[in-house]
Each structure stands twice: as C-alpha cells, then as structure tokens.
C-alpha positions in Angstrom: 41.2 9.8 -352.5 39.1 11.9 -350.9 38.4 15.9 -351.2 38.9 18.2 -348.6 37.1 21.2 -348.3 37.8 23.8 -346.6 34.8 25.2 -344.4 37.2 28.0 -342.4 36.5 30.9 -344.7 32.6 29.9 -344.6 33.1 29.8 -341.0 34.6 32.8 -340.7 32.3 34.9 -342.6 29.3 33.5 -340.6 31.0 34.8 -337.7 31.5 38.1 -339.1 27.7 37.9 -340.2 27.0 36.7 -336.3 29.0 39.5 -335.0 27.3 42.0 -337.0 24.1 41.1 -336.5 25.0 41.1 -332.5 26.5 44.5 -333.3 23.1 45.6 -334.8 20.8 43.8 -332.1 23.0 45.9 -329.7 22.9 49.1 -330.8 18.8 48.6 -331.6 18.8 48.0 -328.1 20.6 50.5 -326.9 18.9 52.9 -329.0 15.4 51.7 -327.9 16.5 51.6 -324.1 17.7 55.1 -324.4 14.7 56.0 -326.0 12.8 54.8 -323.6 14.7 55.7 -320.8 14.1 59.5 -322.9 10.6 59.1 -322.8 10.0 57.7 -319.6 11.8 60.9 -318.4 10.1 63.3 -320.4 6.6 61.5 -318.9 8.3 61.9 -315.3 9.1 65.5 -316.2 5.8 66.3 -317.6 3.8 64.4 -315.0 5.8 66.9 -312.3 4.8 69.4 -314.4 1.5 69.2 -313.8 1.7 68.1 -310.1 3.3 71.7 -309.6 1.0 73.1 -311.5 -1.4 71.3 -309.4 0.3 72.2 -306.3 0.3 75.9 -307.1 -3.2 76.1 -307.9 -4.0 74.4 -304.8 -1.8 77.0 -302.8 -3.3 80.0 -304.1 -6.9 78.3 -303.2 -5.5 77.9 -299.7 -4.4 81.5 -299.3 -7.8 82.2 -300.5 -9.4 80.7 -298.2 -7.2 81.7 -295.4 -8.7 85.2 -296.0 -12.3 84.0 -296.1 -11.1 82.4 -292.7 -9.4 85.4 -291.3 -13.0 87.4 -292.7 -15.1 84.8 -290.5 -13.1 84.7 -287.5 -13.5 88.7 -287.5 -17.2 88.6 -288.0 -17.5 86.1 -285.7 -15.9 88.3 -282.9 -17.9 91.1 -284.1 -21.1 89.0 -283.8 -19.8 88.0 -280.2 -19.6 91.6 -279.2 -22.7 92.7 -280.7 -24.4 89.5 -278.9 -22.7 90.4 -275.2 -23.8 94.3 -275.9 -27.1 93.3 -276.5 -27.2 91.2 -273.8 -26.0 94.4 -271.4 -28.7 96.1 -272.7 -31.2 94.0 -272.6 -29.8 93.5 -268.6 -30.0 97.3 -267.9 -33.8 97.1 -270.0 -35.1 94.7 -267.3 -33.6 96.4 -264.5 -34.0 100.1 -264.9 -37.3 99.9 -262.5 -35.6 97.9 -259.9 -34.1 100.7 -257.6 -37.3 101.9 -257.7 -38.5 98.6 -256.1 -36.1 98.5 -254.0 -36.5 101.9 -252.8 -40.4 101.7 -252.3 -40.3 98.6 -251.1 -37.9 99.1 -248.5 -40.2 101.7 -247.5 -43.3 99.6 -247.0 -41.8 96.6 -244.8 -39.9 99.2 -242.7 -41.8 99.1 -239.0 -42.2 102.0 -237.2 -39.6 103.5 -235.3 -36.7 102.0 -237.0 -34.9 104.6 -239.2 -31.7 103.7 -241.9 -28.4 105.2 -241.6 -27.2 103.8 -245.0 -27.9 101.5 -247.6 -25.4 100.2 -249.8 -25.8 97.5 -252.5 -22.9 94.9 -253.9 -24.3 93.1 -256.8 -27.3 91.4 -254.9 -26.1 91.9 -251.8 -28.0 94.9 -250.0 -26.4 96.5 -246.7 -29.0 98.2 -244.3 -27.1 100.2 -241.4 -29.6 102.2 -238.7 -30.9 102.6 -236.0 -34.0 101.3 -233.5 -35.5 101.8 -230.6 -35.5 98.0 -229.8 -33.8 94.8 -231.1 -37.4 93.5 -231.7 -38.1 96.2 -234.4 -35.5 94.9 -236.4 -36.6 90.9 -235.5 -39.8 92.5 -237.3 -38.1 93.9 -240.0 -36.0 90.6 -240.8 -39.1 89.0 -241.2 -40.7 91.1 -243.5 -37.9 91.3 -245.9 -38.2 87.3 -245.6 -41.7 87.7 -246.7 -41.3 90.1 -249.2 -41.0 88.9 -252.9 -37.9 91.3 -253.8 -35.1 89.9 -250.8 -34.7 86.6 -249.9 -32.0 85.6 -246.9 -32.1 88.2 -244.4 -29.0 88.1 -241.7 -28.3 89.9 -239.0 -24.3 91.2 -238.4 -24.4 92.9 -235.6 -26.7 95.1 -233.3 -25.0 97.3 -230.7 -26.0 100.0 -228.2 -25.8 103.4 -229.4 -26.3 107.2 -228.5 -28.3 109.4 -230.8 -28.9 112.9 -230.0 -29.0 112.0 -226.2 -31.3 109.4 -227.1 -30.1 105.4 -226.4 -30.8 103.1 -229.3 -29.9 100.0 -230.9 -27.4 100.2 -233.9 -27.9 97.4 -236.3 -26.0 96.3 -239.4 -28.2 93.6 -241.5 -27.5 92.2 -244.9 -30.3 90.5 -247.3 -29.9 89.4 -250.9 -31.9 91.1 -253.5 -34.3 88.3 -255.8 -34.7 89.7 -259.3 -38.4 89.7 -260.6 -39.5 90.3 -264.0 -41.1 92.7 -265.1 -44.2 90.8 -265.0 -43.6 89.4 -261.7 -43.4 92.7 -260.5 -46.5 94.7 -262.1 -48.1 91.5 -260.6 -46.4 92.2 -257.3 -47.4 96.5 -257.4 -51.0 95.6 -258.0 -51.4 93.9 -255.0 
C-alpha cells in the first residue's frame, strides 16, 4: 500500500507566506514611492523657492536700473539743451558784427544818386526799397552787390516811376541774399 501525504496544509501556508511577503513588497513600495513622490516635491518646492527668490532679486535690479535709465534719459536731455544753447550762442558770437557789415557795406557799393527807402531782412533774404534817378543806377548797384563778398543773388522785383518832392524818379524794389563770412573771412575782407 502506499502513503498518502497530504501537501494542502504545506501548501497553504506557503501561500500565506507568498501573500505576506507580496503584502510586504507592497507596502515597501508604496512607502518608497510616496517617499519619493515626498521628496521629489519638496525638491520641486524648494527649487521654486529659489527661482522666486531669484526672480525677486532680479526685479528689484530691474527697478534699479529703470531709475539709472530714467537718470540718463534726463541728463541726456539736459545735455541736448545745454548743446543747442551753446550752439545759439556760439550763432549770435559769430554774427554780432554782421549788421555792421551789412550796414557799411551797403554803404560802399551804393552808386551815387540812388538813395534807400527801407531795408528789411528775413533770415538771409535782404529787401532794399528806394529810389533813383535812373533804372541804370540800380543795373549798377545789382552788380555790385553781385561782386561783393557779403550778398550773393541779386534780383530785381519791380522798378516803377515815381514822384518825389516834385521830382520824377524810378522806385525800385530789389532783393539779394546775404552770404555769411567768418570772422576771418571778414577781417580779411575789411583790410582790403
């Protein structure tokens, strides 16, 4: 006859031993996934941290800096102004003599027997209103302020017939543009 054994309770506590050791595997997972789902987190968290630390830092230069903008824009403005009133200045310095150049020489290239009603100056443009004698005076006088180093472009607008204390004579309206000289130019010129 043969024995018979039987293997069910061995089998059954090997499954019990199986099932508890898959009960401990799983909850070592479980713990070690949560822990480190935890530290992953707190790295996340920390790592944020300091990006906002960063962040802040970085915005406070920024403002900084905005000012030190705002500070260079202003005193590059001032600069500006300071430059274009020097400029004005340094404009009125060069040209403080030239109505006296004008003046005098106006008075040398004037021919005889022409005599100015007004004189009125735009910018460069200088307006010479008189009278003459004859239309050939002021031919004369168109040349000479072609020749002469302070006007340049001499036109005539209009030359009339006119009465002057009983007297007939030519009224003549003639514009020229004024050259500018420099200073130099024109110490050269008055010596001469």
């Amino acid at each position: 006859m043969m024995i018979r054994i039987n293997l069910l309770p061995h089998r059954e506590i090997k499954r019990a031993a199986r099932r508890r050791q898959l009960g401990v595997l799983l909850a070592t997972t479980l713990v070690v996934a949560a822990g480190a789902v935890g530290l992953g987190q707190a790295a996340i968290s920390a790592r944020l941290a300091h990006q906002e630390e960063r962040n802040a830092y970085l915005e406070q230069e920024i403002a900084k800096l905005d000012i030190q903008i705002g500070e260079i824009k202003k005193i590059k403005a001032e600069t500006q102004a300071l430059l274009e009133r020097k400029q004005v200045v340094e404009t009125l310095q060069s040209n403080r003599t030239e109505a006296v150049h004008l003046f005098d020489e106006i008075i040398r290239i004037l021919p005889e027997g022409l005599y100015l009603k007004s004189l009125r100056q735009t910018g460069d443009q200088i307006e010479l209103l008189g009278y003459t004698q004859s239309s050939a005076r002021v031919s004369t006088l168109m040349r000479s302020l072609e020749d002469s180093p302070w006007f340049e472009q001499p036109m005539l607008i209009e030359i009339k017939a006119a009465t002057v204390n009983n007297l007939h004579a030519n009224e003549f309206n003639l514009k020229v543009k004024q050259t500018r000289q420099t200073a130099e130019t024109g110490n050269q010129e008055a010596r001469t």
